[in-house]
C-alpha positions as CSV (number, residue, x, y, z in Angstrom):
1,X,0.0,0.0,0.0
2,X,1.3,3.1,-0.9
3,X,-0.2,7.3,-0.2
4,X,-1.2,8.9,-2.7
5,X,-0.8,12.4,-1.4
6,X,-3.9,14.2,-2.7
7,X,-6.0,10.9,-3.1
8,X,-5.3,8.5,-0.3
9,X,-4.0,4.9,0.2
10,X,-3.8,2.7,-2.9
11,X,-2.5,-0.7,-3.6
12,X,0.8,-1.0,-5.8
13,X,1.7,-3.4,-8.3
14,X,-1.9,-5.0,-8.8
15,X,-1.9,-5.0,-13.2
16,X,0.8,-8.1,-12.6
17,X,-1.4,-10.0,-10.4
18,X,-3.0,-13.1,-11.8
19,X,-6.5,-12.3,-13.2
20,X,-7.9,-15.1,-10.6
21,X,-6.5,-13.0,-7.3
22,X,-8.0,-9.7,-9.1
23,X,-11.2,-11.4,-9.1
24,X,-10.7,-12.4,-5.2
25,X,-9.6,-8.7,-4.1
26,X,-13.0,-7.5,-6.3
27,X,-15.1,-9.7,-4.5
28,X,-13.9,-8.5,-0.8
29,X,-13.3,-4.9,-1.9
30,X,-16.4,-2.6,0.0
31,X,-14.8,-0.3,-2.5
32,X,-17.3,-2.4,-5.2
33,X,-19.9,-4.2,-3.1
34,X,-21.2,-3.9,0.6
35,X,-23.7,-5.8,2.0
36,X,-25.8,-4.8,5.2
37,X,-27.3,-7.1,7.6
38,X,-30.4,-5.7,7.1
39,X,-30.0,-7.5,3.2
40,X,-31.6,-10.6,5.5
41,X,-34.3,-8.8,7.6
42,X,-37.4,-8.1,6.7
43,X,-38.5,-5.8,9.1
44,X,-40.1,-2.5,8.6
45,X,-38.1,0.0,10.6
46,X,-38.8,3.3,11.0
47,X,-36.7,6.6,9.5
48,X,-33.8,6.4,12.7
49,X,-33.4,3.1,12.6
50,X,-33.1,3.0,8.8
51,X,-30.6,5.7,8.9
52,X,-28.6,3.8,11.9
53,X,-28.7,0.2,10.7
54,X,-29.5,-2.9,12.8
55,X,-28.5,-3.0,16.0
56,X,-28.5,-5.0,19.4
57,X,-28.8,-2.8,21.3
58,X,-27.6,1.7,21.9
59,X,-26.1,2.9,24.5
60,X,-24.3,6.6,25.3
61,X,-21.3,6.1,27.7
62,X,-17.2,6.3,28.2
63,X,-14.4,5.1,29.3
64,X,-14.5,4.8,33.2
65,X,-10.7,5.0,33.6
66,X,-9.8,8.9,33.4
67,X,-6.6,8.1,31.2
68,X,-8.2,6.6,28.3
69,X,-11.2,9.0,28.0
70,X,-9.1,12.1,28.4
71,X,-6.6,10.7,25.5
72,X,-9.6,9.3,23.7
73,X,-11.5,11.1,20.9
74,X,-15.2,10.7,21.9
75,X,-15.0,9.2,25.8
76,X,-12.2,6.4,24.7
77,X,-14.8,3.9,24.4
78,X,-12.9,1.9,21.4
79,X,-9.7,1.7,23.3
80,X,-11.6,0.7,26.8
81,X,-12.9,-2.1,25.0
82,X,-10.0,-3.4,23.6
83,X,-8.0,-3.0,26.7
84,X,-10.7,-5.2,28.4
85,X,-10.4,-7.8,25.2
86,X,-6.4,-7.7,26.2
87,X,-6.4,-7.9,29.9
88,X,-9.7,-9.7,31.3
89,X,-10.6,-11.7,28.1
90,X,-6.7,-13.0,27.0
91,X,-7.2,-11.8,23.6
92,X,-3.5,-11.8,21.9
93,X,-3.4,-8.8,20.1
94,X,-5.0,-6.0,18.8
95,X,-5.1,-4.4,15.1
96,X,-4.9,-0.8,14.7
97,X,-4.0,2.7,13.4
98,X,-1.5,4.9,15.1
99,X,0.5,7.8,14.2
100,X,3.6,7.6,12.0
101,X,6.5,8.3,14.4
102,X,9.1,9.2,11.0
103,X,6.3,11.1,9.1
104,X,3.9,12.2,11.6
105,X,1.2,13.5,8.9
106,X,0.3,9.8,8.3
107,X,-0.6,6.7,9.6
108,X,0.6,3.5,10.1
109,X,-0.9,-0.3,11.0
110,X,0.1,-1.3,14.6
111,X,-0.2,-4.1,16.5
112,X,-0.4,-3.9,20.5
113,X,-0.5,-6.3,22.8
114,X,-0.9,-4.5,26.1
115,X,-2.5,-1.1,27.3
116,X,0.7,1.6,27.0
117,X,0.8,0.1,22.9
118,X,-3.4,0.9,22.9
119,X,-2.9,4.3,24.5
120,X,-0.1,5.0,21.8
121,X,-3.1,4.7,18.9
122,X,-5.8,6.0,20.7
123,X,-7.2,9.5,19.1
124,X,-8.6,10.1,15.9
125,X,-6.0,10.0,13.0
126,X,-7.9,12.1,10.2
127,X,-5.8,10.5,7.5
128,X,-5.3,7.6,5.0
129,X,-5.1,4.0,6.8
130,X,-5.1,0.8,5.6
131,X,-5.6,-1.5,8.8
132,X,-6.6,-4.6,6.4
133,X,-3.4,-5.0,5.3
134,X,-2.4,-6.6,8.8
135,X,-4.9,-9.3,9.0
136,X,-2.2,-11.7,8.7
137,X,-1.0,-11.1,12.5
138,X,-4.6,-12.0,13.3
139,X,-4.8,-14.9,10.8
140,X,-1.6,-16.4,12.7
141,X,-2.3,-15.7,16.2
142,X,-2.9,-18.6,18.7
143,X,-5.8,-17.0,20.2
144,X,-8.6,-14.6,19.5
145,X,-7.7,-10.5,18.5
146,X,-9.3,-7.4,18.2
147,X,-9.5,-5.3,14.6
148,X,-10.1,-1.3,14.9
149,X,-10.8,-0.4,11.2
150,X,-12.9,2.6,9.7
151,X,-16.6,1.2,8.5
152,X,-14.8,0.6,5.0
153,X,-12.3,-1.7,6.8
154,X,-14.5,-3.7,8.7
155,X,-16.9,-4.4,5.2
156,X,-13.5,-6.1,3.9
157,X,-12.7,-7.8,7.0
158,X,-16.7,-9.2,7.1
159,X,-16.1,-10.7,3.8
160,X,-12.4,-12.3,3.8
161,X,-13.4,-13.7,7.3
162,X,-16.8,-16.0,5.0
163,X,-13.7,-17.5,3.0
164,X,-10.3,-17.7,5.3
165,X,-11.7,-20.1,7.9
166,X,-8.6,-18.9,10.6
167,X,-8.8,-15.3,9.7
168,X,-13.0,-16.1,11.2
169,X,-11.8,-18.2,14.1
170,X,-9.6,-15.7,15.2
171,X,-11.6,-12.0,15.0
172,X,-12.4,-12.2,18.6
173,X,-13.8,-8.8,19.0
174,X,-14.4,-5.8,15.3
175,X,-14.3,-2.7,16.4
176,X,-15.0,0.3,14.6
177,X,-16.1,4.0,14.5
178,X,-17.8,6.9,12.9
179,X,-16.6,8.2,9.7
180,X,-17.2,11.1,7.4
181,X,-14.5,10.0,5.3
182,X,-10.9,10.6,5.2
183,X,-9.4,13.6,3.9
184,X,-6.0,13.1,2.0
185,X,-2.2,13.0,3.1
186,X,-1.7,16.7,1.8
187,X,-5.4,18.2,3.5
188,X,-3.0,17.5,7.0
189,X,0.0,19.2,5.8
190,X,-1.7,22.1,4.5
191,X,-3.1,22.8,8.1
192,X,0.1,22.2,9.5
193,X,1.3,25.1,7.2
194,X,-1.2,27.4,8.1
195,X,0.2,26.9,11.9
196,X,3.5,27.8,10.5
197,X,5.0,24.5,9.6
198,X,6.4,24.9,6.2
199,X,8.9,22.1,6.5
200,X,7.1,18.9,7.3
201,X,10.5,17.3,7.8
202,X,10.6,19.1,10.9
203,X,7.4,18.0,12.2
204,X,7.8,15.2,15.4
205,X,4.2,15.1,16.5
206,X,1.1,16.3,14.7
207,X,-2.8,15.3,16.5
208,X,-6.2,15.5,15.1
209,X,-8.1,15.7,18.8
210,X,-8.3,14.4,22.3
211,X,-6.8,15.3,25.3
212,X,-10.4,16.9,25.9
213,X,-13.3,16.8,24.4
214,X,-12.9,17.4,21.2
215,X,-9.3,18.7,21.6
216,X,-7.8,20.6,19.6
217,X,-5.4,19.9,16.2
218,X,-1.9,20.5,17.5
219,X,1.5,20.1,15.7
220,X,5.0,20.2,17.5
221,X,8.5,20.2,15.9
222,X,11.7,19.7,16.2
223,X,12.3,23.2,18.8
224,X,9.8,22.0,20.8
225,X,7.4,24.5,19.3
226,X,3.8,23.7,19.6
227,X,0.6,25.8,18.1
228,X,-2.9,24.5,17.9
229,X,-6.4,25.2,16.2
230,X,-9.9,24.3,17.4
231,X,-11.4,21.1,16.4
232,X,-14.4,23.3,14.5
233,X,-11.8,24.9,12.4
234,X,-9.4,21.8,11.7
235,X,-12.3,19.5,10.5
236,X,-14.1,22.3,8.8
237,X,-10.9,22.8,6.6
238,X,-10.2,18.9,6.1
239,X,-13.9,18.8,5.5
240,X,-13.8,20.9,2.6
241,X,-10.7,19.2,0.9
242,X,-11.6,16.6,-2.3
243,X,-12.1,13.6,-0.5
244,X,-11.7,10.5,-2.6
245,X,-15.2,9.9,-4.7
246,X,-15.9,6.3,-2.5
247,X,-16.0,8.3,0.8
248,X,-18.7,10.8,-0.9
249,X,-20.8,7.9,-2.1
250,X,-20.2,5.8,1.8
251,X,-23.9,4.4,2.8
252,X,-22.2,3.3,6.0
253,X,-20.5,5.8,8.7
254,X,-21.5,4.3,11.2
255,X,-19.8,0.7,11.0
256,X,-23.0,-2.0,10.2
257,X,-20.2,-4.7,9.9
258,X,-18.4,-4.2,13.0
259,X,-19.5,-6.3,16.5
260,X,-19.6,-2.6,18.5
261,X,-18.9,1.0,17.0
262,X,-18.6,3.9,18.7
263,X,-18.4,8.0,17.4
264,X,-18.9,11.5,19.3
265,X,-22.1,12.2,21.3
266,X,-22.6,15.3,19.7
267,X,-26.0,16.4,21.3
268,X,-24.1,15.7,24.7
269,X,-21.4,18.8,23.7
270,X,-22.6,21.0,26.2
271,X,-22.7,18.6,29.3
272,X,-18.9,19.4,29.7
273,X,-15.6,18.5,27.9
274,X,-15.2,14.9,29.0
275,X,-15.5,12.8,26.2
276,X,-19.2,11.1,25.9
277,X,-19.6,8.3,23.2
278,X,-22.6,6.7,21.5
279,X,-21.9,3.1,21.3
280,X,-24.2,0.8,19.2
281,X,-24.2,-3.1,19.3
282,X,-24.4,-4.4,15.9
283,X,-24.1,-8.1,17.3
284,X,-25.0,-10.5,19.9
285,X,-21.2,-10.4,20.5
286,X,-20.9,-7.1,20.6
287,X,-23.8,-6.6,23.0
288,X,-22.1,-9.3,25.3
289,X,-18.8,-7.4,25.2
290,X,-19.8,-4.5,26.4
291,X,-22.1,-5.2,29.1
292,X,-19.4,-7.4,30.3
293,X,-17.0,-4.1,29.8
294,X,-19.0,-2.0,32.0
295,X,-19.6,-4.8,34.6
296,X,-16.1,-5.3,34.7
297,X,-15.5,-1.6,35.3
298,X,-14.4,-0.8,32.2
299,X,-17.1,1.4,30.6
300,X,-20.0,3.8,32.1
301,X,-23.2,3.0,29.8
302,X,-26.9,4.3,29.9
303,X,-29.3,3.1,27.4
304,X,-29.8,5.1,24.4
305,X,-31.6,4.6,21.0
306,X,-31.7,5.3,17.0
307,X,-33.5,8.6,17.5
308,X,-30.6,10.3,20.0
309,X,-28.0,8.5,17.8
310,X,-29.6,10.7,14.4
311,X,-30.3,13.8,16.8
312,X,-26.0,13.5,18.1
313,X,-24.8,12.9,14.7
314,X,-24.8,14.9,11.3
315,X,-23.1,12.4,9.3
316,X,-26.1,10.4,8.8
317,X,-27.3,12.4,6.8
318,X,-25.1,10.9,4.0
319,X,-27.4,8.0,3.6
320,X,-30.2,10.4,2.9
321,X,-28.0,11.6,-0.3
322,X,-26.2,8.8,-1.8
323,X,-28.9,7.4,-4.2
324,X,-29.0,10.8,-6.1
325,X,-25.0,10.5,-6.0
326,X,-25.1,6.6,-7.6
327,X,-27.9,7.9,-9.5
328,X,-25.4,10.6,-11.8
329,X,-22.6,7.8,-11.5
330,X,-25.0,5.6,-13.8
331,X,-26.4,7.9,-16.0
332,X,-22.8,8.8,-16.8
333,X,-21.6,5.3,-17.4
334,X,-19.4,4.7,-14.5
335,X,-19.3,1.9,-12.1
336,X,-21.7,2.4,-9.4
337,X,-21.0,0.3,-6.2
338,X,-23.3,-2.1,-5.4
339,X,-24.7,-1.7,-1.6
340,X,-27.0,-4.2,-0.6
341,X,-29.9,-3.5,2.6
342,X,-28.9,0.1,3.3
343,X,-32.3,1.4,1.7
344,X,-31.5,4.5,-0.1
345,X,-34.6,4.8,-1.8
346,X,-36.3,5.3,1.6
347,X,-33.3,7.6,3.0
348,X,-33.5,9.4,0.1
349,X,-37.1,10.1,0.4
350,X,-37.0,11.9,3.2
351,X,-35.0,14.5,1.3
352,X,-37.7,14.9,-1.0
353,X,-37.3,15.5,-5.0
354,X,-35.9,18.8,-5.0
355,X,-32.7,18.1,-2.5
356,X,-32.3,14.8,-4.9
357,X,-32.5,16.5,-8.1
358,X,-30.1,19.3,-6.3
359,X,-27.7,16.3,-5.3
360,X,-27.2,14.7,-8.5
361,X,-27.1,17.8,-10.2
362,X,-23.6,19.0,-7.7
363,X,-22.3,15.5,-8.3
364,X,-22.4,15.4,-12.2
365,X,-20.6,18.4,-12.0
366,X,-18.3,17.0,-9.9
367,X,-17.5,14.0,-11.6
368,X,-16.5,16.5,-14.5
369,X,-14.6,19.2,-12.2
370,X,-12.6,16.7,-10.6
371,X,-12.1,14.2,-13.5
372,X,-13.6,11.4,-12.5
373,X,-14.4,9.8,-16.1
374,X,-10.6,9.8,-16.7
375,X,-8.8,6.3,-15.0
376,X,-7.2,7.3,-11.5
377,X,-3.1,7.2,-11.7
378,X,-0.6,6.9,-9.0
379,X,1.7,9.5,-10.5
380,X,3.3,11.7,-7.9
381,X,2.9,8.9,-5.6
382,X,6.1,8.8,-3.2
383,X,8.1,5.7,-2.3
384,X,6.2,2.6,-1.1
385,X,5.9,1.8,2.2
386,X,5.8,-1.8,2.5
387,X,3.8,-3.9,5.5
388,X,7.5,-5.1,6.6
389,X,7.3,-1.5,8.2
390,X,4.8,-2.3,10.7
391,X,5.4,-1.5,13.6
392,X,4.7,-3.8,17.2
393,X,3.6,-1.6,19.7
């Protein structure tokens, strides 16, 4: 996996492969196809719940131990429960993102094994990640592990697990977490320059949030000098960068494949600036694991439900807008990704005709702004960084 600076992660070298394994990576990609559990329900649900996807059960909570919800994005709810898969369950491991000690502006795949590695990656990283890429440590473990990947992550990881019998035996806990999409390698370096960081070479430490709720985006160099911005301002400028095209046209931010995900409380904001998390259950697992987390100490948890989820976050509104998006993609000839029990017609409806007319309109011009009718290309890509770079936290 390589970054494309102004795009995001990509996979190098894939022309050479046998047509066979293309076929395999097109069947797993959620870049092409993702499925929701509610494909196989039959249930009518009403607007929130349609917009939330199946759950188990909601809750809104946080991390009870002060450490991990202070360094934590939302309440540190993702990290609590992996630490509890680590420490009281005997899970081996635990995939996940952390910051890129050499190049701070990105990310790179970690595995941790203990809490210090966890609180390491904990904290939003608002840049490109390719988690996926380290299911092999999983795959190879002698026990059950825990995967933290973006929704987009955890789609892959619910298909390769149907056909790689110990990549199955072996997820013990999927863990995932709200997503608006992820803006590109260069969106993180331009913010850094507004700071005053025109060398990135000189960067040692550059954070998206935490430390507070939100936190703020803060970038320290080599003197030891350290400025900051408020989370408002640092996601409204990576908001309005050119995400890639699949992160406009996500049904899913809020994980359906994942056993428990977990994203900001946002109608909470004014209660204080601890972290407070809504955490929804997407399986029986899940639902086990973090009961069990909170009777074991590890999580505070009231009962919530798909209503406050839509009321604390924004983002849902995506699903409302992607069928007008698909809709211009197909009218224009171009592949259109095939998403399966996330019932965009009915999200879309509650738009109405003119916000769906509006949204299709935007995105035809963007597909001819942007250049989205021309093949993507890696060029300006920089060198590849190979897995064998992964580090063991």
């Amino acid at each position: 996996m390589i970054d494309v600076p102004d795009v995001g992660r990509r996979p190098l070298g894939v022309r050479q492969l046998p047509l066979l394994v293309k076929d395999q990576i097109a069947a797993v990609c959620p870049g092409a196809t993702v499925v929701s559990p509610a494909a196989n329900q039959h249930r009518q649900s009403n607007l929130d719940e349609i917009l939330v996807g199946p759950t188990d059960a909601i809750w809104e909570g946080w991390a009870s131990d002060q450490e991990i919800r202070h360094i934590g994005s939302s309440g540190g709810v993702v990290t609590a429960l992996a630490a509890y898969c680590v420490e009281q369950l005997g899970m081996r491991l635990v995939v996940h993102t952390a910051m890129e000690p050499a190049e701070p502006w990105l990310n790179r795949t970690v595995v941790s094994t203990d809490r210090p590695g966890l609180l390491r990656g904990a904290g939003s990283r608002y840049a490109p990640s390719s988690p996926v890429e380290a299911l092999r440590e999983i795959e190879d473990a002698d026990g059950p592990c825990v995967f933290i990947g973006k929704p987009c992550d955890v789609a892959a990881v619910a298909e390769l697990r149907k056909s790689r019998p110990s990549l199955d035996r072996n997820l013990g806990l999927v863990l995932s977490f709200f997503c608006a999409g992820t803006p590109p390698t260069n969106a993180s370096l331009g913010l850094a320059e507004e700071l005053g960081f025109d060398d990135p070479a000189r960067i040692v430490s550059l954070k998206y949030r935490g430390e507070g709720w939100p936190g703020r985006f803060r970038v320290r160099d080599l003197d030891g000098r350290e400025e900051s911005m408020t989370y408002d301002a640092s996601w409204g400028s990576l908001a309005k960068t050119h995400r890639q095209l699949r992160c406009q046209l996500c049904p899913d931010g809020l994980g359906e494949l994942s056993d428990v995900t977990s994203g900001d409380a946002w109608h909470r904001k004014g209660e204080g600036s601890d972290g407070i998390s809504v955490i929804l259950a997407r399986t029986e697992r899940g639902r086990k694991m973090v009961v069990n987390a909170a009777e074991a100490g590890y999580l505070t948890i009231t009962p919530s439900d798909a209503a406050q989820v839509v009321r604390a976050q924004g983002l849902v509104r995506r699903r409302r807008l992607v069928a007008a998006r698909l809709a211009a993609l197909r009218v224009l000839g171009l592949a259109v990704p095939v998403y399966s029990g996330f019932r965009l017609r009915r999200a879309a409806s509650a738009e109405g005709p003119r916000v769906f007319v509006r949204e299709f309109a935007g995105t035809v011009q963007r597909i001819f702004n942007r250049g989205y009718r021309r093949p993507e290309t890696l060029a300006g890509a920089p060198r590849l960084r190979p897995s064998g770079e992964r580090g063991r936290a």
